[in-house]
matplotlib code that plots the C-alpha trace (Angstrom):
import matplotlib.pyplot as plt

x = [-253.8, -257.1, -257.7, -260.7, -260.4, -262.7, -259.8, -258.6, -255.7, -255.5, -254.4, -252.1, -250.7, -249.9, -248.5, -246.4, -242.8, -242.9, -244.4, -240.9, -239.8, -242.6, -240.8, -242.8, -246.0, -248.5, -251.5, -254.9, -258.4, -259.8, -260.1, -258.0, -259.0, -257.8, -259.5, -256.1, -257.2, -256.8, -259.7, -258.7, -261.0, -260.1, -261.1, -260.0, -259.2, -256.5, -257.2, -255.1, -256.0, -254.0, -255.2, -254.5, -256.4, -257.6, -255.9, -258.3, -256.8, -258.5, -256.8, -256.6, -255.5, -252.8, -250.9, -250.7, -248.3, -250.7, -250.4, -247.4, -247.8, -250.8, -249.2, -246.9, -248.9, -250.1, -246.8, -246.7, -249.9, -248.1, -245.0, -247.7, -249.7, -245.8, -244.3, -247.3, -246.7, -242.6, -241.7, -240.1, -238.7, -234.8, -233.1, -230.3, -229.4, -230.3, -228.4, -228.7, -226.1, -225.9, -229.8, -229.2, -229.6, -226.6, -227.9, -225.9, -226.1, -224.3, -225.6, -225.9, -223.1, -221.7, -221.1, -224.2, -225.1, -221.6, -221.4, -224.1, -224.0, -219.8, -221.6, -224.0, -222.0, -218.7, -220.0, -223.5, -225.8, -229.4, -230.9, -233.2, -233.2, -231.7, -232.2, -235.2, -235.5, -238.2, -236.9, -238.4, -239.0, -240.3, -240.3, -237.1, -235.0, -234.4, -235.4, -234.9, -238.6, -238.3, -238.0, -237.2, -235.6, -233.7, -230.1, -230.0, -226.7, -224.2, -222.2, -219.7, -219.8, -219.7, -216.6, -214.4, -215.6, -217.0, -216.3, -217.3, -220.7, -221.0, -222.4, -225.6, -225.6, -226.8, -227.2, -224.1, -223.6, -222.5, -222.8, -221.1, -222.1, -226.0, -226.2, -227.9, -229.5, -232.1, -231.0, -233.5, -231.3, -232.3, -230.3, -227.4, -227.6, -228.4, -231.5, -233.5, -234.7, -238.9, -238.8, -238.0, -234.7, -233.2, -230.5, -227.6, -224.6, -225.2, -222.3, -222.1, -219.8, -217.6, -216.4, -213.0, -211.4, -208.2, -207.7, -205.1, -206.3, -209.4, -210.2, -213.3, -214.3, -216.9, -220.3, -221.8, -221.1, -222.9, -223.0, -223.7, -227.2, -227.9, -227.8, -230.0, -232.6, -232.7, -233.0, -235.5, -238.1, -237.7, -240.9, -243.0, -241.9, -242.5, -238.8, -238.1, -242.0, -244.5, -246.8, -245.0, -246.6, -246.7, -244.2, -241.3, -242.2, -243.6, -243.9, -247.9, -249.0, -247.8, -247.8, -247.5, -245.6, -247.3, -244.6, -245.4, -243.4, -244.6, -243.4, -240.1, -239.5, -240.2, -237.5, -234.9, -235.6, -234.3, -231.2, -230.1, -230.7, -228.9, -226.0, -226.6, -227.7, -226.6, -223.2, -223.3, -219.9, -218.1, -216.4, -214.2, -212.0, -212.2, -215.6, -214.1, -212.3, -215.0, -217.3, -214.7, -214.5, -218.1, -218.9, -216.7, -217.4, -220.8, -219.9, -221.3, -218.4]
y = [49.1, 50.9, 54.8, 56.5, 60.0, 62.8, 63.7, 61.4, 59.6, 56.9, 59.2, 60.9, 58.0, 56.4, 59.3, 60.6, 60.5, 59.6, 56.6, 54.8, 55.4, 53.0, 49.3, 47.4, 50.1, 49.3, 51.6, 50.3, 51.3, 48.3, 47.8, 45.3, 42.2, 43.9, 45.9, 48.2, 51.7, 55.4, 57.9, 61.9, 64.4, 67.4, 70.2, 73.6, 71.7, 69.8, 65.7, 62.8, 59.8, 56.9, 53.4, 49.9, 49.3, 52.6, 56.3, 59.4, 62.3, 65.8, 68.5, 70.8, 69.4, 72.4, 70.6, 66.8, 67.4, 66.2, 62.8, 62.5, 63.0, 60.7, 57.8, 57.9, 58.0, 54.7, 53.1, 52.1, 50.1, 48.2, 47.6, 46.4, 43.8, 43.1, 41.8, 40.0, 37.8, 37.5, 40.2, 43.6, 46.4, 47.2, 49.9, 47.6, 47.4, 43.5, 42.4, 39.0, 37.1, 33.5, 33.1, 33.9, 37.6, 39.2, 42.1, 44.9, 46.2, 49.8, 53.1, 56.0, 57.1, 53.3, 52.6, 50.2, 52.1, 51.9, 48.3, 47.1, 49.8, 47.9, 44.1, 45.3, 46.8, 44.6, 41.6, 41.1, 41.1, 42.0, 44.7, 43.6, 47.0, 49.8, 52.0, 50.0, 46.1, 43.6, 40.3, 38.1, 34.6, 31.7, 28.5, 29.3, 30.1, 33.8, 35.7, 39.1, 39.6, 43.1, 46.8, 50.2, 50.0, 53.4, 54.8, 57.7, 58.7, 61.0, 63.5, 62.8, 59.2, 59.2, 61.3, 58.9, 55.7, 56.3, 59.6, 58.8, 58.7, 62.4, 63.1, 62.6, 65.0, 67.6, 70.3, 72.5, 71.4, 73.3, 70.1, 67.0, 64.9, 66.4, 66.7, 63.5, 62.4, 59.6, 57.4, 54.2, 51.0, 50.9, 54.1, 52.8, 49.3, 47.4, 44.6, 44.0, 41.3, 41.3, 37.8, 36.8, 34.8, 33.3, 35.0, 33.4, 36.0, 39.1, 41.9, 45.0, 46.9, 50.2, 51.7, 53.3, 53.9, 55.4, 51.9, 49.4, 45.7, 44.4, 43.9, 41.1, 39.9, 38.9, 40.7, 38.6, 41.7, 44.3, 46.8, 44.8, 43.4, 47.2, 47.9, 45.5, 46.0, 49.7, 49.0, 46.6, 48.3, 51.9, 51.7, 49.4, 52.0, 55.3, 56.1, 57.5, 58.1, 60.9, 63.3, 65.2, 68.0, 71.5, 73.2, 72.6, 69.2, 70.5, 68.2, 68.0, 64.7, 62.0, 58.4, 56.0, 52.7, 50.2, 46.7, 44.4, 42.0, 39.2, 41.4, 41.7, 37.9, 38.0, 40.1, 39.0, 35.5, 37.5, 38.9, 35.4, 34.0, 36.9, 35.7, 32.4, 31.2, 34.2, 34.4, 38.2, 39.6, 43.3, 44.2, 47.1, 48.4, 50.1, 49.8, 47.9, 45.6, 44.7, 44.1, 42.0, 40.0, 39.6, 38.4, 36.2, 34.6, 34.3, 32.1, 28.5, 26.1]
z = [-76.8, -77.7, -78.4, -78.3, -78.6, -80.0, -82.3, -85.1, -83.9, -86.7, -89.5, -87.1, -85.7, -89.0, -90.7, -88.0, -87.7, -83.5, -83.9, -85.0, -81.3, -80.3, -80.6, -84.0, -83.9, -85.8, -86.5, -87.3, -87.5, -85.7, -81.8, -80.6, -77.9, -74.7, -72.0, -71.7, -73.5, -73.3, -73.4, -74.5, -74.9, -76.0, -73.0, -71.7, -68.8, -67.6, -66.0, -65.9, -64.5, -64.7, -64.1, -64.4, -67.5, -68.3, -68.8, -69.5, -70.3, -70.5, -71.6, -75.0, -78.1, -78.5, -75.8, -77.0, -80.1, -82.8, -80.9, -79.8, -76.3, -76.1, -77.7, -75.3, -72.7, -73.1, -73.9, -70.2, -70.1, -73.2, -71.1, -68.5, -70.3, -72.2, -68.3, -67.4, -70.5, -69.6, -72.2, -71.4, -73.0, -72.3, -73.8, -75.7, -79.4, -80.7, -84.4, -85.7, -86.7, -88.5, -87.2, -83.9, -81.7, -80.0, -77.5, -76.8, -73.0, -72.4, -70.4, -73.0, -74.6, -74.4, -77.7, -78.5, -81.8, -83.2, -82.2, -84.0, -87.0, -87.3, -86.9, -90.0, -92.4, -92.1, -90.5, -92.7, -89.4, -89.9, -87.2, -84.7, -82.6, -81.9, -78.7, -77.5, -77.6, -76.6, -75.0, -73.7, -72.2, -74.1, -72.7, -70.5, -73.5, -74.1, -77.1, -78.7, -79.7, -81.5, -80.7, -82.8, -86.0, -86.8, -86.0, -83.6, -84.5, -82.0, -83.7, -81.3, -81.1, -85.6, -85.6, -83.8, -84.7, -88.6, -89.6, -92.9, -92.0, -91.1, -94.1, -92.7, -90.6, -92.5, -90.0, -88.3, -84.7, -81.9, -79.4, -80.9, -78.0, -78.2, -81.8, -83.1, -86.1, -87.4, -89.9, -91.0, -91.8, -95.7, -96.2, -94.9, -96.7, -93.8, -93.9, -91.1, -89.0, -87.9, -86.5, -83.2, -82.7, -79.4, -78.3, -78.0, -76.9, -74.3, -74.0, -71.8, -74.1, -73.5, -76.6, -76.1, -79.8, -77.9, -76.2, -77.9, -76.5, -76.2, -72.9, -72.2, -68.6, -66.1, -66.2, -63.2, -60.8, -58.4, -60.9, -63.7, -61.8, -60.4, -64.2, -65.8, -62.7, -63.4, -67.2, -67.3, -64.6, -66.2, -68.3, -65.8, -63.3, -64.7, -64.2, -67.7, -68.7, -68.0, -69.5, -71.5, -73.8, -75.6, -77.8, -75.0, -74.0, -70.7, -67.3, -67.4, -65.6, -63.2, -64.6, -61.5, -61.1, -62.6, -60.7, -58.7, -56.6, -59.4, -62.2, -60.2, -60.1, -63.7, -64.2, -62.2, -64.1, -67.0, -65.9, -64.0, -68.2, -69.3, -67.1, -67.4, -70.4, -72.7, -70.9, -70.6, -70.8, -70.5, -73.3, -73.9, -77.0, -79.8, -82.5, -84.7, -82.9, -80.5, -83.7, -84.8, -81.3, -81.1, -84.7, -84.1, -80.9, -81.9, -85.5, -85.6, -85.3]

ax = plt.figure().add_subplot(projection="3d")
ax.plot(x, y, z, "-o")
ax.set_aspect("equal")
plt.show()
């Protein structure tokens, strides 16, 4: 993805602290070989327009949080030229295990983070992603490809399942369940995986730390393929992205869909591998006894 702006994005983009939200960004001063770019100018007035290959955007530099906003305004020309080469981003934790990726399904609040922070630190897994993660299709085997490599860590979710990691939050919380904080893996002791690695196991997990048993059943469900459909079209579809800007993160521009009924089939390709060939199960139990279950049934015989 190319910027040209009449504002120096490169130093901002590389010394930012937004860009680790962007799965494996990489700043550099160079133009790369694609006709996908986004054109700002810095104006009184306020333009978007959104195309296929190109977004200009026109509108004071006050408004575009020294970058931010414009980064993220052409993440979904990425996800674009990402599906047209079978690739898409889901938002899924990924850890490696004995050379192979595990992917971690869930809605928000699911219990991904504190599956994979458990498969880490007690089971030596390596991080592949957290939040977001880039799989893919290569050759009809499916691969975790990348994604973002930090811990967004719920007060909330902490103090049940590791309460002695709330000493990172270092702030007073009136909000458990909105009070989060970013943790990268190297202060928490965990390494982490940049090469791509076929994945091999696929859970929908539910973290319950009240519940006694384990309880581990069919994924291959309605809801289950609702889910994954929903997840895997969010950032080709504009569902979860827009122009967002100023102080407040203000509503400022419409970013349309960006599918196609080819794209769809690509998908759904995906998510019949997911169930398929990764075996996607639902999991539900407590952190450290779904960790356990899932190391496990992932070890080479």
């Amino acid at each position: 993805m190319n910027f040209g702006s009449d504002v120096d994005l490169y130093s901002r983009f590389s010394e930012s602290t937004y860009t680790c939200f962007v799965p494996d960004f990489l700043a550099s001063p160079q133009e790369s070989d694609t006709a996908h770019k986004l054109l700002y100018r810095n104006s009184r007035e306020g333009h978007l327009r959104f195309g296929e290959t190109i977004v200009e955007v026109s509108f004071p530099w006050r408004q575009m949080r020294d970058g931010e906003t414009l980064l993220y305004l052409g993440y979904p020309l990425i996800e674009l030229q990402r599906q047209h080469h079978s690739s898409l981003t889901a938002h899924a934790a990924c850890v490696e295990i004995n050379g192979v990726a595990v992917l971690l399904l869930g809605k928000e609040g699911a219990g991904k983070t504190s599956i994979a922070l458990e498969l880490c630190q007690r089971h030596n897994a390596s991080l592949i992603a957290n939040d977001l993660t880039v799989i893919g299709n290569e050759g009809g085997n499916l691969v975790a490809i990348g994604g973002t490599k930090f811990f967004f860590l719920r007060y909330e979710s902490i103090r049940r399942s590791q309460p002695h990691l709330l000493r990172l939050f270092t702030e007073p919380t009136t909000d458990p369940w909105l009070h989060k904080t970013k943790v990268l893996p190297v202060d928490l002791g965990i390494s982490v995986q940049l090469d791509p690695r076929p994945i091999s196991q696929a859970f929908m997990v539910h973290v319950d730390e009240k519940q006694r048993d384990i309880y581990a059943g069919t994924a291959d469900n309605l809801v289950t393929k609702l889910y994954l459909n929903e997840n895997f079209s969010r950032y080709i579809r504009s569902t979860c992205t827009t122009m967002l800007g100023d102080d407040n993160y203000d509503l400022m521009g419409y970013i349309p869909p960006l599918d196609s009924e080819a794209l769809f089939m690509m998908r759904r390709g995906i998510i019949t591998m997911l169930l398929d060939q990764a075996n996607l199960r639902y999991v539900s139990g407590d952190s450290k006894s779904l960790a356990d279950h899932i190391a496990n049934s992932t070890e080479r015989p």
